[in-house]
N, C-alpha and C positions, 0 to 999 in steps of 0.2 A: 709770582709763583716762587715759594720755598725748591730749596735744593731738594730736600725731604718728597715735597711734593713731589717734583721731578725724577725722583729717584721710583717712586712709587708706580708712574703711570710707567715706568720703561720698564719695572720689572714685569706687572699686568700684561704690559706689551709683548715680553720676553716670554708670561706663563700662556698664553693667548696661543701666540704663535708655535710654542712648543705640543699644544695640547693639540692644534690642529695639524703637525708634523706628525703627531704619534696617529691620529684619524686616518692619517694619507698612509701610511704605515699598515695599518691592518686592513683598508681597503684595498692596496695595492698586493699583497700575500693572499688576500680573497680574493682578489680578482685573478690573477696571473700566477699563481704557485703561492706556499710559503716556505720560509725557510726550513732545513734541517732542526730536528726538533728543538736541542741546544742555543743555536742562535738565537730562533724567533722568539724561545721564552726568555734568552737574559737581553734582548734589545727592547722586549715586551717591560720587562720589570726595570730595565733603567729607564722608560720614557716614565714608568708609574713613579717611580722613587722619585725623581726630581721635581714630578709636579706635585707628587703629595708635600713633600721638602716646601713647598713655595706659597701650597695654597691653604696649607694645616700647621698650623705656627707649634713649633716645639713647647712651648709653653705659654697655656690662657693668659697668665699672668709674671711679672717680677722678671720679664730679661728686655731691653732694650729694643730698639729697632734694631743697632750696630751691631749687638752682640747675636740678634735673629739673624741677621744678612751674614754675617761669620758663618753660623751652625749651618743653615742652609748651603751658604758654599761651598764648605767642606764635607758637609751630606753629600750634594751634587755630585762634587769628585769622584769621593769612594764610590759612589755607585755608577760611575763612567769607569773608573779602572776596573773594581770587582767583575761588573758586564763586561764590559770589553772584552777585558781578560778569556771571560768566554767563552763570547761571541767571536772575537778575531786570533786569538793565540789559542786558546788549550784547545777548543774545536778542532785544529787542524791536526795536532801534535798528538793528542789524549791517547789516541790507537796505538802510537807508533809507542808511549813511553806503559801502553800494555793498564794506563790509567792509575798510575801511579802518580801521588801528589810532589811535587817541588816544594818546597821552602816558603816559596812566594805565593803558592796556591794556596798554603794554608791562613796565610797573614790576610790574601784579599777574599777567601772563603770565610774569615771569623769576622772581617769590616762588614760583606754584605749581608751575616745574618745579626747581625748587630744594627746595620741598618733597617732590615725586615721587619723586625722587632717595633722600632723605631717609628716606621710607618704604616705600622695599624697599630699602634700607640695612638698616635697622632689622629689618626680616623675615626678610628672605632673604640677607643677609652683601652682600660688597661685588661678588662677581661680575657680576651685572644692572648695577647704575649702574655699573661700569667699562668694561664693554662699550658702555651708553649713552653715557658721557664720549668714550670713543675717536670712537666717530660723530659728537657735537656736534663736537671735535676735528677731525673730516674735515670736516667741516662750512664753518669760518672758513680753515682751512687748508689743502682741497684745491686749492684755484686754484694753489697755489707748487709741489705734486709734480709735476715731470716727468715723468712716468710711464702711458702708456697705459693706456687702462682708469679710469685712478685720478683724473685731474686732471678737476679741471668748472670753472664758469665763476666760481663764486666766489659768496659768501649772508655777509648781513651781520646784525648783531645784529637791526634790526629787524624784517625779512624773515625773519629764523627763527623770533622771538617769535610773530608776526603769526599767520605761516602755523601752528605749534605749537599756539597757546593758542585763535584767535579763528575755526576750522574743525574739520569734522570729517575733516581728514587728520591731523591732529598727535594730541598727548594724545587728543584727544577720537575718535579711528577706530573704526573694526570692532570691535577686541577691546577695548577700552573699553564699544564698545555692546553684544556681547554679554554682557560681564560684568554690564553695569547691569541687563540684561534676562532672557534664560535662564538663563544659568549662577547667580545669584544665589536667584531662585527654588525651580531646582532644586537649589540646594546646601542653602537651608533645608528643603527636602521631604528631603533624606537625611537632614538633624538632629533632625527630626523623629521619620524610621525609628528610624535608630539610638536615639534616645530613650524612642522605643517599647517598645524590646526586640527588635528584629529580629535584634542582632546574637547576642545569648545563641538566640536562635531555629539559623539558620546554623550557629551550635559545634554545639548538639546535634545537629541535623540530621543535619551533615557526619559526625559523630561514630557516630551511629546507621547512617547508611549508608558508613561505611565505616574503623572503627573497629578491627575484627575481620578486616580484610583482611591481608595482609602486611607490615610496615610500617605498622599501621595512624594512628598518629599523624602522619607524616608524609605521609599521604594525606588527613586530615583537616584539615592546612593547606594543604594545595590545593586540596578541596573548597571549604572556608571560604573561604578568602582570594581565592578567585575571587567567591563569593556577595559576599562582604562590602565587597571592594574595586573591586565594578561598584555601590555605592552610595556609600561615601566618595568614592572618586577620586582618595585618596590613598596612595599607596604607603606611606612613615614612617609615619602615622594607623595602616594597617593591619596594618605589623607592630607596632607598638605594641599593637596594640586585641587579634590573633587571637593573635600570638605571643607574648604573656603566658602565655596558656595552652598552645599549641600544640610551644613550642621546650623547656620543663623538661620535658613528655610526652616528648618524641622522646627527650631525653637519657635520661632514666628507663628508658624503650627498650631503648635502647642504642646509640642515633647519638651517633654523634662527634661534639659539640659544633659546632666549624666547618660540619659536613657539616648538623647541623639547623638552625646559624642561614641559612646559604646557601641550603636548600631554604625556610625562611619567608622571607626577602630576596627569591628568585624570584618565589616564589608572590602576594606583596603587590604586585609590580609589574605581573605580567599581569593583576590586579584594573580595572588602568585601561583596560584593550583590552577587556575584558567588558560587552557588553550587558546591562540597558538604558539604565543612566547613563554609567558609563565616564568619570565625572569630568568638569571644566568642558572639558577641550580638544576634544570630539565638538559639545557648540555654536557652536563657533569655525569648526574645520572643515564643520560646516553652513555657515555664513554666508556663511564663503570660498571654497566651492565652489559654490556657489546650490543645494544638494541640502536638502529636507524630513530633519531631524534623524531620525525615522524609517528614512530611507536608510542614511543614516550607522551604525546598530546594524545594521541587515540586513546590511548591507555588510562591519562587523565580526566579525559572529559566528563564520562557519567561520574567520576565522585564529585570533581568539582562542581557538575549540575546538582547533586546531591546537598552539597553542602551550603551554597547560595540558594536553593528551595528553601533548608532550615530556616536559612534566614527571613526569606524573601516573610516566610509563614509566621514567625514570631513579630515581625514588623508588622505585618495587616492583625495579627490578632492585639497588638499594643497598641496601635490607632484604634479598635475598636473599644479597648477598654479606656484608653481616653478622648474617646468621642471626636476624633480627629478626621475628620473628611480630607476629600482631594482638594487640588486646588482648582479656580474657577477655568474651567474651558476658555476664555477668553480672552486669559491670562497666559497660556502655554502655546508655545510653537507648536505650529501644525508639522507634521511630518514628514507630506511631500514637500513643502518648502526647503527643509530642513537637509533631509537628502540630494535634493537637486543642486542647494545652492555647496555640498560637505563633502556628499558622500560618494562623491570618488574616492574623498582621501582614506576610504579602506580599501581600495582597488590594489596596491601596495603590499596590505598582508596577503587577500587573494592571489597573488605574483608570486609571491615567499611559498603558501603550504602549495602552491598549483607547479611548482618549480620542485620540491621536496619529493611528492607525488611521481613526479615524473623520472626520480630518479638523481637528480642533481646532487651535488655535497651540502651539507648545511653549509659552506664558508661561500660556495658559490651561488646558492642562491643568496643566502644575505646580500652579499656583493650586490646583485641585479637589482634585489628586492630597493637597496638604497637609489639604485640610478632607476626605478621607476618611482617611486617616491618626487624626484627632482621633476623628473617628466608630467607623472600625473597631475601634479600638485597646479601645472602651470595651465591646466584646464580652464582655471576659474581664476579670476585677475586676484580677486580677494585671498586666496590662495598660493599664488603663483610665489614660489622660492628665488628669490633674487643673490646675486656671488655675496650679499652681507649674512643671509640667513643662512643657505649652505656655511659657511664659515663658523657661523654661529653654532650650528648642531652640530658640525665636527669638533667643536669646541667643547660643546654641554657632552656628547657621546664621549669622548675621551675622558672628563671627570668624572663621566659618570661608572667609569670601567675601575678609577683606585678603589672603591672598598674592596671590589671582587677581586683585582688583582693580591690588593694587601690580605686578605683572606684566604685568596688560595695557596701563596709563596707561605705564610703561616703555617699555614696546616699541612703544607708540603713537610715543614722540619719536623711536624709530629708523627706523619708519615714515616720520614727516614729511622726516628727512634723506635717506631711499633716493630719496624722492619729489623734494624739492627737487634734489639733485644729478645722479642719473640713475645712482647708482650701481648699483640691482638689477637695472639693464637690463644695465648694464655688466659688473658678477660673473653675470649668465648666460651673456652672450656670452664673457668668459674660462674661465667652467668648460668650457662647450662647445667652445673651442677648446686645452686644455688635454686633454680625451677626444678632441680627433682627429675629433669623431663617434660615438665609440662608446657606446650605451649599456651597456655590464657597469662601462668601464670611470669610466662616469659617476656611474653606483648606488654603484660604491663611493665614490666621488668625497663624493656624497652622502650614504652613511652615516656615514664617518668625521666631515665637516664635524657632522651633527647630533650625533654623538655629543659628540664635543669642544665643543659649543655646550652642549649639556643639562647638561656634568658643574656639577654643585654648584649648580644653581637647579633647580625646580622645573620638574614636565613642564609645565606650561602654560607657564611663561615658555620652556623650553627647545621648545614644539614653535613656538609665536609665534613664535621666531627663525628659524629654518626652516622655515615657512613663507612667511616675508617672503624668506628670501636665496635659497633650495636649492630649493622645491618650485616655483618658475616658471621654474627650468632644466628637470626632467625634464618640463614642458608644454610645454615650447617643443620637448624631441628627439619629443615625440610623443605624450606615457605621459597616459593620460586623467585629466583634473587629481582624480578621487576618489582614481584611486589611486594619483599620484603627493603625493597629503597624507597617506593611509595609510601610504606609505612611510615618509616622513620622522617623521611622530605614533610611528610605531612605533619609530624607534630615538632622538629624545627620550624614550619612557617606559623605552627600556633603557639609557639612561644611569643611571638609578639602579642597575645594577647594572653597571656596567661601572668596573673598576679604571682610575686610579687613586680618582676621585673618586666615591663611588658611594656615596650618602643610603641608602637601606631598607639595604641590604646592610650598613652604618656603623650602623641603628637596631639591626637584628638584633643585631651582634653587643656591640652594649652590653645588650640581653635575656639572652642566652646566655654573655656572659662571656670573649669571644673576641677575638682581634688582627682590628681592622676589615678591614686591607689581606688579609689570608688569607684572611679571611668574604667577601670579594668577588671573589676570585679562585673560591673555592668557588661562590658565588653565578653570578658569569658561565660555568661550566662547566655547573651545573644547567641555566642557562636559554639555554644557546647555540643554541638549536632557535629563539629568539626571533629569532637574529639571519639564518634562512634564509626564515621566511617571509615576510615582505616582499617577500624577490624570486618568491615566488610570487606575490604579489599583483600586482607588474608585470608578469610573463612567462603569468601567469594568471590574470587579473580575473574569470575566471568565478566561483574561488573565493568571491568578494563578493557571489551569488546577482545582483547587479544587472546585469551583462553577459553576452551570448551566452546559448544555450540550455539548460537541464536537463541535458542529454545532454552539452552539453561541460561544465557546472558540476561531475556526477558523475565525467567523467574527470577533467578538474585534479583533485579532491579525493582519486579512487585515486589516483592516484598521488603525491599531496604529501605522502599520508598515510606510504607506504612511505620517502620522502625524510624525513621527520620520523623514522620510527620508524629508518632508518639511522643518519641523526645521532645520535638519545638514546644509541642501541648505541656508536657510536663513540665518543663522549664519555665515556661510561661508562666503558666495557670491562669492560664486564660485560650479556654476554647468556644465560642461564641458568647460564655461565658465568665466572670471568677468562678474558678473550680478548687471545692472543698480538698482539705490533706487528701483525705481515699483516693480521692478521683485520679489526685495526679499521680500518687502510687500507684494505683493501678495501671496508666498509662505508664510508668517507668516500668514496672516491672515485667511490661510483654514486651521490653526493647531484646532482655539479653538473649529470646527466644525466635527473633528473629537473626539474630547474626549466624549460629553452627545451620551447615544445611542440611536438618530435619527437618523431612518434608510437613510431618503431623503434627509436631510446635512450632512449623513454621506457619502453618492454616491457621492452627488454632488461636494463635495470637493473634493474626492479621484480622479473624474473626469479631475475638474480641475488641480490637480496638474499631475497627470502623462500628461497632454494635455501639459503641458506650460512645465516640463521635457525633450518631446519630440521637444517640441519648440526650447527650450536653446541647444539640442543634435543636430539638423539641423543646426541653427543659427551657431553654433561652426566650423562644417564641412563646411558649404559654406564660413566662416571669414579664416580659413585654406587653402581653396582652392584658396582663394583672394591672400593670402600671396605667395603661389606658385608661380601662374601665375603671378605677377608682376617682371617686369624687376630688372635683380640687377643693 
């Protein structure tokens, strides 16, 4: 064995062991208190910094191993003094000196945002830190633009450090603290799952129930990938994890390649709008809306059922029109099997929302929900977590917390500059006057900006952003601030399917074997159902079970449902089946008349479309019966 070599397994050995110190770290602040807010998020962001440092090479290409092991070590450092610093010194002092910077505060406040930078560089490409730079940029330089709206009084090096590094409005804000706290937590409780075996659980499941349906593989990553991806929370993860198996089935099929990678690109993305985890951006949005995280999934569920219907509906009518049956019965796990010998291991999430419910903190049930995880798991021998697999998911949970960490300390410094300058007060009063007043023409206003924010970073850093610029414009026209951050969370998580730039839909189609840009064009067609209900969610909160009554909850939802099932048709063009240009116009054109709630364009549509549904369902059966009865 080379030196090299030797060098290599001790450092693995060294990132291993670090990753599963930072795990005992947030389990132990979940379990038994956490720190003062200060501490826990710069001990949070130096455990993240030095593993990103270790396991995210500063450069794909052209610097050495020697000259890697330098950068990294000197990364490490700084962000052991920067943290330190204040975690064990300014923490104590900060009060006493009325929060006024030193000399030294300002030297180890410009190293750590210079390393932040540096570490969602490293992560997530250059998109985050250039949008970041642009801001610091506005920053030193808005005082010279002439320009209304845009020009503020001017902030200088000190005064950005200060405020940045030695508060909790800069690096160290909201989504910093939620990262160090819930989402951390709860990210190790899903590595856990997943380690478990929940996910081999899920396939079969999905597979078992619904296998043999029409189309049946490509119904089986929608089942899945809804289960699977309300526990990862990552879209990439998940078409990686379900579409392994799920996208060669389809082809096997007989889907068109494009057409299966697209339906698993959809499918892995509305995993992150699926209760009851729904990935770190649903504790974010708790914190920034003051709603019990509990809320936040209630809140989700019907759109997210909403939007998996779309799908579920354009898959069975694209099996139909290529003549793709299920798979054979004899071929698929049976389901009480399946359950008996698995499905404890959802008894876990059951513990987590039944612990929520009751009252608990999000941090302390995570906490529990991981130590029955360990417990449950050891039901079944095949199952059963042994001290290498604990190890192991506190392992995979801890890496899996750097993009979000690197994401949140990000968008923290854009935070600090919105705040120093007055800019976010400023970009709402110009969106607003920009819409005239209108809200339709603001939503859209809205959705494009968060789309174009989300492409090519991650939904948590992409919904962070919009929720800082865009969701306190649609509070200030009126829209109640839960569901004007559902608005925005929802079209950050469709940015990974939305061309040009568009991650899951780019993971798929390296699965499947496919031109990325086509699979996302595919992909955004599938899940274009994603892109209408949000405005139900603003034109009708009731959907969200948390506002107005039963009785209006049950109308918005008839009728969103018949506006979903329109769109899929239209999109499609195929409803039992090929439907002429007219037809699908027409079924697009009673969508927009379902979303304002008017009650007599909301009839009337609904009217109209199940009339001309049953139109297309006759027309099919008599073109069917033509086919018959003709001579061969």
């Amino acid at each position: 064995m080379s030196k090299n070599d030797a060098l290599g397994k001790k450092t693995a050995l060294f990132v291993s062991g670090l990753a599963v110190f930072m795990a005992l770290f947030q389990l132990y602040t979940s379990g038994f208190g956490r720190f003062p807010a200060l501490q826990q998020r710069s001990i949070h962001l130096a455990f993240a910094l030095i593993l990103t440092f270790y396991l995210f090479p500063a450069r794909k290409k052209g610097l050495s191993a020697k000259w890697t092991g330098v950068i990294n070590l000197f990364s490490s450092i700084g962000a052991l003094l920067a943290c330190g610093n204040i975690a064990f010194i300014v923490y104590y002092v900060l009060y006493e000196r009325a929060g006024a910077a030193t000399n030294l505060d300002i030297v180890m406040g410009f190293i750590l945002i210079i390393l932040v930078l540096d570490m969602t560089r490293r992560i997530m490409g250059w998109a985050l830190p250039i949008i970041t730079l642009i801001f610091i940029a506005y920053g030193f330089l808005g005082s010279y633009i002439d320009i209304p709206y845009i020009r503020h009084s001017g902030m200088d090096l000190h005064r950005f450090i200060s405020y940045t590094y030695l508060s909790t409005e800069g690096l160290f804000t909201v989504p910093l603290g939620v990262s160090a706290t819930f989402i951390a937590i709860f990210v190790i409780f899903a590595a856990f799952l997943v380690n478990s075996g929940v996910g081999e659980f899920f396939m079969d499941a999905a597979t078992a129930v619904a296998g043999d349906k029409t189309g049946g593989p490509a119904k089986v990553a929608v089942v899945s990938s809804a289960a699977m991806g309300s526990v990862s929370g990552s879209a990439v993860g998940n078409v990686v994890t379900t579409g392994s198996v799920t996208i060669p089935l389809m082809k096997k099929m007989g889907f068109p390649p494009l057409l299966a990678a697209g339906i698993e690109g959809t499918s892995s993305t509305g995993g992150q709008i699926m209760p009851p985890l729904m990935g770190a951006a649903a504790f974010i949005i708790a914190s920034v809306v003051g709603k019990p995280y509990l809320t936040i999934c209630i809140a989700a569920f019907v759109p997210a059922v909403l939007s998996f219907l779309s799908v579920y509906v354009i898959v069975h009518f694209e099996a139909e029109r290529y003549g793709i049956r299920g798979l054979p019965k004899e071929e698929l796990p049976r389901l009480w099997p399946v359950l008996k010998k698995r499905g404890h291991l959802v008894l876990p999430i059951v513990v987590l929302v039944a612990m929520l419910v009751m009252g608990y903190t999000a941090m302390k049930a995570g906490f529990y929900a991981v130590i029955s995880v360990i417990i449950i798991s050891a039901f079944q021998k095949d199952t059963r977590m042994g001290i290498r697999d604990i190890l192991t998911a506190m392992e995979k949970g801890a890496k899996a917390v750097l993009p979000i960490a690197a994401a949140c300390a990000c968008s923290g410094i854009v935070v600090g500059i919105l705040t120093l300058t007055g800019l976010g007060l400023k970009i709402s009063y110009l969106l607003v006057e920009i819409a005239h007043g209108s809200l339709p023409i603001l939503l859209l206003l809205a959705m494009i900006t968060s789309i174009l924010l989300g492409m090519g970073i991650t939904t948590t850093a992409a919904y962070l952003l919009v929720a800082i610029i865009v969701a306190p414009v649609l509070v200030r026209m009126g829209v109640p601030p839960l569901a004007a951050h559902m608005f925005v969370f929802y079209y950050a998580v469709i940015s990974t399917i939305t061309p040009p730039v568009a991650l899951a839909a780019y993971a798929a189609a390296g699965v499947a074997g496919t031109d990325p840009f086509k699979t996302s064009l595919v992909g955004f067609r599938v899940g274009i159902a994603k892109f209408v209900v949000p405005f139900y969610v603003i034109y009708r909160p009731e959907i969200m079970l948390v506002f107005g009554s039963p009785l209006k909850a049950l109308t918005a939802l008839f009728i969103s449902f018949f506006g979903i099932w329109a769109l899929a048709g239209g999109a499609c063009g195929f409803v039992f089946r090929e439907l002429k240009i007219y037809e699908r116009l027409i079924l697009l054109a009673c969508i927009p008349f379902t979303v304002p709630p008017n009650l007599p364009w909301n009839l009337g549509s609904v009217v109209i479309i199940i009339l001309v549904t049953f139109y297309f369902r006759i027309s099919a059966g008599k073109g069917r019966g033509k086919q018959a009865a003709a001579p061969a």
